[in-house]
C-alpha positions as CSV (number, residue, x, y, z in Angstrom):
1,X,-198.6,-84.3,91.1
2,X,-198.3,-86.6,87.9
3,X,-199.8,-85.8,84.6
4,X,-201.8,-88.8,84.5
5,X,-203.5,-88.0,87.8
6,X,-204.2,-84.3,86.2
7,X,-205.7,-85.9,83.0
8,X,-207.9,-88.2,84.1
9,X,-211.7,-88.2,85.5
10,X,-213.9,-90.6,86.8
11,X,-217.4,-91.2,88.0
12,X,-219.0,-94.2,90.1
13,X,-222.6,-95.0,91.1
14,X,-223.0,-98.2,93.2
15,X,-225.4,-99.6,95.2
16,X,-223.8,-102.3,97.7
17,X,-225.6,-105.4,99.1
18,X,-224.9,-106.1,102.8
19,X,-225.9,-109.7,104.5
20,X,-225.0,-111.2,107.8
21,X,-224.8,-115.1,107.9
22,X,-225.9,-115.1,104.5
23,X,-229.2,-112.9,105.2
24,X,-230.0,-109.8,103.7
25,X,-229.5,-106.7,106.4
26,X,-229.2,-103.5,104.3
27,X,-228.0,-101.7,101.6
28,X,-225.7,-98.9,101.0
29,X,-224.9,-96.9,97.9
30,X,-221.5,-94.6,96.8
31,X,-221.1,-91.6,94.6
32,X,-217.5,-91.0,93.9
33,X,-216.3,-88.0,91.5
34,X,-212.4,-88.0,90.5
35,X,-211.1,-85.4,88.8
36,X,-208.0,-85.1,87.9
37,X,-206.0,-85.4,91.7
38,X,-209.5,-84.5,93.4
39,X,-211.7,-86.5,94.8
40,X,-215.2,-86.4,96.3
41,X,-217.2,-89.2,98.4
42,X,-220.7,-89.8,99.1
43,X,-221.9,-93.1,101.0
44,X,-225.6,-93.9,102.2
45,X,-226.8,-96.8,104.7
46,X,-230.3,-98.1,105.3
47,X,-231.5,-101.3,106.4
48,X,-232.5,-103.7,104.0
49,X,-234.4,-107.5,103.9
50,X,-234.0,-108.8,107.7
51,X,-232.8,-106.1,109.0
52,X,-235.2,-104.1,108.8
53,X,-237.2,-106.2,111.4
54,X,-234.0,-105.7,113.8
55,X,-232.4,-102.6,113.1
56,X,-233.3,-98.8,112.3
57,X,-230.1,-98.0,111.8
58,X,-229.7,-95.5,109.1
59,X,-227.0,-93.0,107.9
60,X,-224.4,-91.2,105.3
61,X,-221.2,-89.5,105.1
62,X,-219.0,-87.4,102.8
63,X,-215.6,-86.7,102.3
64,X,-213.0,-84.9,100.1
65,X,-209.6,-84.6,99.6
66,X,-206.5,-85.1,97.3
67,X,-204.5,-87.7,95.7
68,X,-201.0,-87.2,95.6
69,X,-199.2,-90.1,94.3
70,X,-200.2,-93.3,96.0
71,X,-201.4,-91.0,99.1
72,X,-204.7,-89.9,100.0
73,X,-205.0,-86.2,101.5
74,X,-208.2,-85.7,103.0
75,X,-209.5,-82.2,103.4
76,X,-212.8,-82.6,105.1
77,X,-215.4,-85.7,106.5
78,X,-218.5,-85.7,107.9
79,X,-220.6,-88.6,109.1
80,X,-224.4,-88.3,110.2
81,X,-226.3,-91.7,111.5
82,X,-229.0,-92.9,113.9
83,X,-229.1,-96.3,115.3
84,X,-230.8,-97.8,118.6
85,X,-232.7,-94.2,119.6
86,X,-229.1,-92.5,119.2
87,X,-228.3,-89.6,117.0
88,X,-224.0,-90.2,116.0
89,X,-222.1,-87.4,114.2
90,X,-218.6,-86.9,113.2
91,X,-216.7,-83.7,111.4
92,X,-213.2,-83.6,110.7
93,X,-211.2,-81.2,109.3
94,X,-208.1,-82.6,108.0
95,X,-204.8,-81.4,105.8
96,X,-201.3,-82.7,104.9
97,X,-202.3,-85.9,106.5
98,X,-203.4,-85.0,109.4
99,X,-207.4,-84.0,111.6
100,X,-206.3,-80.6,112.7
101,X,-209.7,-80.5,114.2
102,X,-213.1,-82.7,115.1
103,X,-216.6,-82.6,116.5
104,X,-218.4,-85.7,118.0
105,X,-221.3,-86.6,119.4
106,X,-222.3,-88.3,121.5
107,X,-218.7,-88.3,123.8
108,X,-217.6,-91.7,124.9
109,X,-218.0,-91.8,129.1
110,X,-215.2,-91.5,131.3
111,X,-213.3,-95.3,132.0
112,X,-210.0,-95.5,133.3
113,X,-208.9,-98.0,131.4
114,X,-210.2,-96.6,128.0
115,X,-206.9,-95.4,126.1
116,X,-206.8,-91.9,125.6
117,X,-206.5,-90.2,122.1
118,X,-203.7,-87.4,122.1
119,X,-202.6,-85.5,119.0
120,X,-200.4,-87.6,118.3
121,X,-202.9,-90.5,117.0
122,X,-204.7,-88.0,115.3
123,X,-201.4,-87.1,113.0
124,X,-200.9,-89.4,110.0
125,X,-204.3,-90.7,110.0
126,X,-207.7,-90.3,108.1
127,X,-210.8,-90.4,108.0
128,X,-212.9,-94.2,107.0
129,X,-214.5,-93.2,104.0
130,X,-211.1,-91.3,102.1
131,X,-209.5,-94.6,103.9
132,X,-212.0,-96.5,100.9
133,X,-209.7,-95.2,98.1
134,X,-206.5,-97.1,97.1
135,X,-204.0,-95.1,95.1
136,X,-201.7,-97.4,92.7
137,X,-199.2,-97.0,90.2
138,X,-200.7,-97.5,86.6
139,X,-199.8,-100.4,84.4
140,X,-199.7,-104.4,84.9
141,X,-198.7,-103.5,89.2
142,X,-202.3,-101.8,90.1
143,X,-204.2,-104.8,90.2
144,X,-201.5,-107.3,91.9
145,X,-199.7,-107.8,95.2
146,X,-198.5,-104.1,95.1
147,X,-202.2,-103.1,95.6
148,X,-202.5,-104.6,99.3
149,X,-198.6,-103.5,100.0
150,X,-200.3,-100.6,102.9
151,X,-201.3,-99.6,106.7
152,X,-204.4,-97.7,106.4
153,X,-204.4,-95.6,109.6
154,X,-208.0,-94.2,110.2
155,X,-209.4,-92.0,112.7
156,X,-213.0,-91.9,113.2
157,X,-213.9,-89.0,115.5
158,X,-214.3,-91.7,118.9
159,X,-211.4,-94.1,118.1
160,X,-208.1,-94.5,116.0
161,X,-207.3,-97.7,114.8
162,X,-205.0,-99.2,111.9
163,X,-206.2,-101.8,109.2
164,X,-202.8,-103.3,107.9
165,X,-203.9,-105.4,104.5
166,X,-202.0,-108.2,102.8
167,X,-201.9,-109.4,99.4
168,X,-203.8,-112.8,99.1
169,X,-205.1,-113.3,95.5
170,X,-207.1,-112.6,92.5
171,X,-210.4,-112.9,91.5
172,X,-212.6,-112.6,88.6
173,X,-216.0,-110.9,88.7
174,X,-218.7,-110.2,86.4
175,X,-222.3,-109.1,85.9
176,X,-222.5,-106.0,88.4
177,X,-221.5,-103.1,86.2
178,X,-217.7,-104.4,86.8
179,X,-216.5,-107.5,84.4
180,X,-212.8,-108.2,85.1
181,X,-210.1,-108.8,87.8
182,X,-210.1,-108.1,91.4
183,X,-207.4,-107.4,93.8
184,X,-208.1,-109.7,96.9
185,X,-206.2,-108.4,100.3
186,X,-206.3,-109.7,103.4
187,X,-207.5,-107.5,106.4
188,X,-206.1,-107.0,110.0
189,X,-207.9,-104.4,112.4
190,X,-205.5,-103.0,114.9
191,X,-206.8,-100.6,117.8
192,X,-204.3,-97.9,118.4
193,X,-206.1,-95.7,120.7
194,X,-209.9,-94.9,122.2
195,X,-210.8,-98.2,122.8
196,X,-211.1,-100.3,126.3
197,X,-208.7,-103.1,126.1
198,X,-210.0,-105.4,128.2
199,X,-213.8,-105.6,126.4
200,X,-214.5,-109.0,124.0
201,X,-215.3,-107.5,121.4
202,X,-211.6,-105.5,120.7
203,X,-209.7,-108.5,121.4
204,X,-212.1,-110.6,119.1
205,X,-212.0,-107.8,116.3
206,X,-208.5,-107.8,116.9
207,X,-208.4,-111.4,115.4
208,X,-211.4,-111.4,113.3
209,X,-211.2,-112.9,109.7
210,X,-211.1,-110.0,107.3
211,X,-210.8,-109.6,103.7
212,X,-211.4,-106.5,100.8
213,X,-211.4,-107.3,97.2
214,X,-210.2,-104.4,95.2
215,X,-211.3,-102.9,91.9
216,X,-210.4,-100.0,89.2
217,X,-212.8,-96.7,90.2
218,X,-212.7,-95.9,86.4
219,X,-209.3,-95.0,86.5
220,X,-206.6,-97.4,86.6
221,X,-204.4,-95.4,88.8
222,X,-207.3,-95.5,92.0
223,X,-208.9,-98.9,92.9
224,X,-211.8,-99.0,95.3
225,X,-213.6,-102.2,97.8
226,X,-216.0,-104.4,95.1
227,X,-216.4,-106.2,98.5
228,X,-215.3,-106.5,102.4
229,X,-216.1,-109.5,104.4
230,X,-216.0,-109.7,108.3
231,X,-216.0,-112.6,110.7
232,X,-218.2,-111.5,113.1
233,X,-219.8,-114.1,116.2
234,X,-222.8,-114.1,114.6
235,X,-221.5,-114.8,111.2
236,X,-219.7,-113.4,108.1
237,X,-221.1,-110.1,107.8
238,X,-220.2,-108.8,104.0
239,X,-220.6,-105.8,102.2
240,X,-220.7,-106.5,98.4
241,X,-221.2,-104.5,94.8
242,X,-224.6,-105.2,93.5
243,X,-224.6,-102.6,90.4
244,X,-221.6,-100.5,89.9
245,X,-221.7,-97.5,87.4
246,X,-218.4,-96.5,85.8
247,X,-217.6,-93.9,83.9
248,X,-213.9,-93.1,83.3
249,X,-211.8,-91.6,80.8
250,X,-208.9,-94.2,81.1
251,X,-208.1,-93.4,77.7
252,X,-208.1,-89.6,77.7
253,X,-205.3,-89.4,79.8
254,X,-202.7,-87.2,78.5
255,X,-199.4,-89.2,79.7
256,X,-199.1,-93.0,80.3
C-alpha cells in the first residue's frame, strides 16, 4: 500500500443517462466512497423515457473491496434485479483476487454445448461492478494511453468473460459535474466460459463495437466510466454521465 492511496478520500454521486438508437431507455445512478485503499459501490437501474413502455426491468448492486496498487481486490458483490417476470440474484464472496464462493439464481439449464465454469475461471477474476474502477499511477500517465493498458477479467455469478480495452484517444467533456479530459479506450468482450458458443448473440458480442471513456473518481490515482457505448443490432446502446458529484481531497494527500 502507497501513502497516497492511505491519504486520500473521495466521494461520487451520479446519475447516468442510458439510450438505445438515440432513445431514452433508463437511468442508472452510482454512489462510490474511497477512502484511503477502500472502496465501496452502489449502482441503481430503472427504466426511463421509452423504455418504460418496453421494459420493467429494474435493479441494483453493491460491492466492496481494496485497492492495492493498480489492482482491485474485491471482498464481497451482490446483485438483485427483475426483468421479464424473472427475479435475478448474484452474491460473491471474493479475496486475493479470487470468488471463493457464489449464490445464483435462477441456474442456467443443462446444454451440452454450454461451457462449463470450473474453479479455475473463477480464480483471477471479479466481479462487474469493482470491474468499474480503474486503478492508475498519479501524475501526467493516469489520464493517457497507460489508462486502457489492461484485461479486465469479470465473473458474474452465470458466466466468466474478459473485456480486454485499448487505448484510442482523448476527449474533453464539460457541463455534467465533470469539466476536463477523458481517457477514451476501446472495448473487446471475450467469453471465457458459461456461455453456448454456437448462439448469435456470443459470436456477435464477440465483435461488437465497444468503447469506455474514462474519468478521475475525485482522486487522481482511480478513474471511473463517464460513458460506455455498445453496438448492439438494434443500435448503439450507451450509458452516459448526466450529473456527476465529486468530492475529493486530491490535495490533502499526504505524499505525491
Amino acid at each position: 500500500m502507497t501513502a497516497p492511496a492511505q491519504a486520500a478520500k473521495a466521494n461520487v454521486g451520479g446519475l447516468y443517462n442510458i439510450s438505445l438508437a438515440g432513445f431514452t431507455i433508463g437511468k442508472a445512478s452510482l454512489s462510490l466512497v474511497l477512502q484511503g485503499n477502500a472502496y465501496s459501490a452502489k449502482v441503481g437501474l430503472e427504466p426511463s423515457g421509452i423504455g418504460t413502455l418496453f421494459s420493467t426491468g429494474k435493479g441494483g448492486a453493491e460491492a466492496s473491496g481494496w485497492l492495492v496498487g493498480n489492482k482491485v481486490v474485491p471482498s464481497k458483490y451482490q446483485m438483485a434485479s427483475h426483468a421479464a417476470d424473472i427475479d435475478f440474484f448474484v452474491a460473491l464472496k471474493q479475496g486475493s483476487g479470487h470468488i471463493r464462493s457464489f449464490e445464483v439464481a435462477p441456474q442456467f439449464r443443462p446444454n451440452e454445448e454450454r461451457i462449463k465454469v470450473t474453479s479455475r475461471h473463477r480464480n483471477n477474476a471479479m466481479d462487474p461492478l469493482s470491474a468499474a474502477l480503474m486503478p492508475v499511477r498519479i501524475g501526467k500517465k493516469g489520464l493517457s494511453a497507460e489508462a486502457c493498458k489492461r484485461t479486465l477479467p469479470i465473473f458474474d455469478g452465470w458466466t466468466r468473460f474478459d473485456i480486454k480495452l485499448s487505448y484510442k484517444g482523448m476527449e474533453t467533456v464539460s457541463g455534467n459535474g465533470y469539466d476536463g479530459p477523458v481517457v477514451v479506450c476501446k472495448a473487446r468482450w471475450k467469453p471465457v466460459a458459461g456461455h453456448r458458443p454456437s448462439k448469435d448473440s456470443v459470436k456477435y458480442m464477440a465483435n461488437a463495437e465497444m468503447e469506455t471513456w474514462l474519468a478521475p473518481a475525485g482522486r487522481e490515482d482511480v478513474l471511473i466510466p463517464y460513458r460506455i457505448s455498445i453496438q448492439t443490432k438494434t443500435g448503439r446502446l450507451v450509458l452516459e454521465a448526466k450529473k456527476l458529484n465529486i468530492d475529493g481531497t486530491d490535495n490533502d494527500r499526504a505524499a505525491r
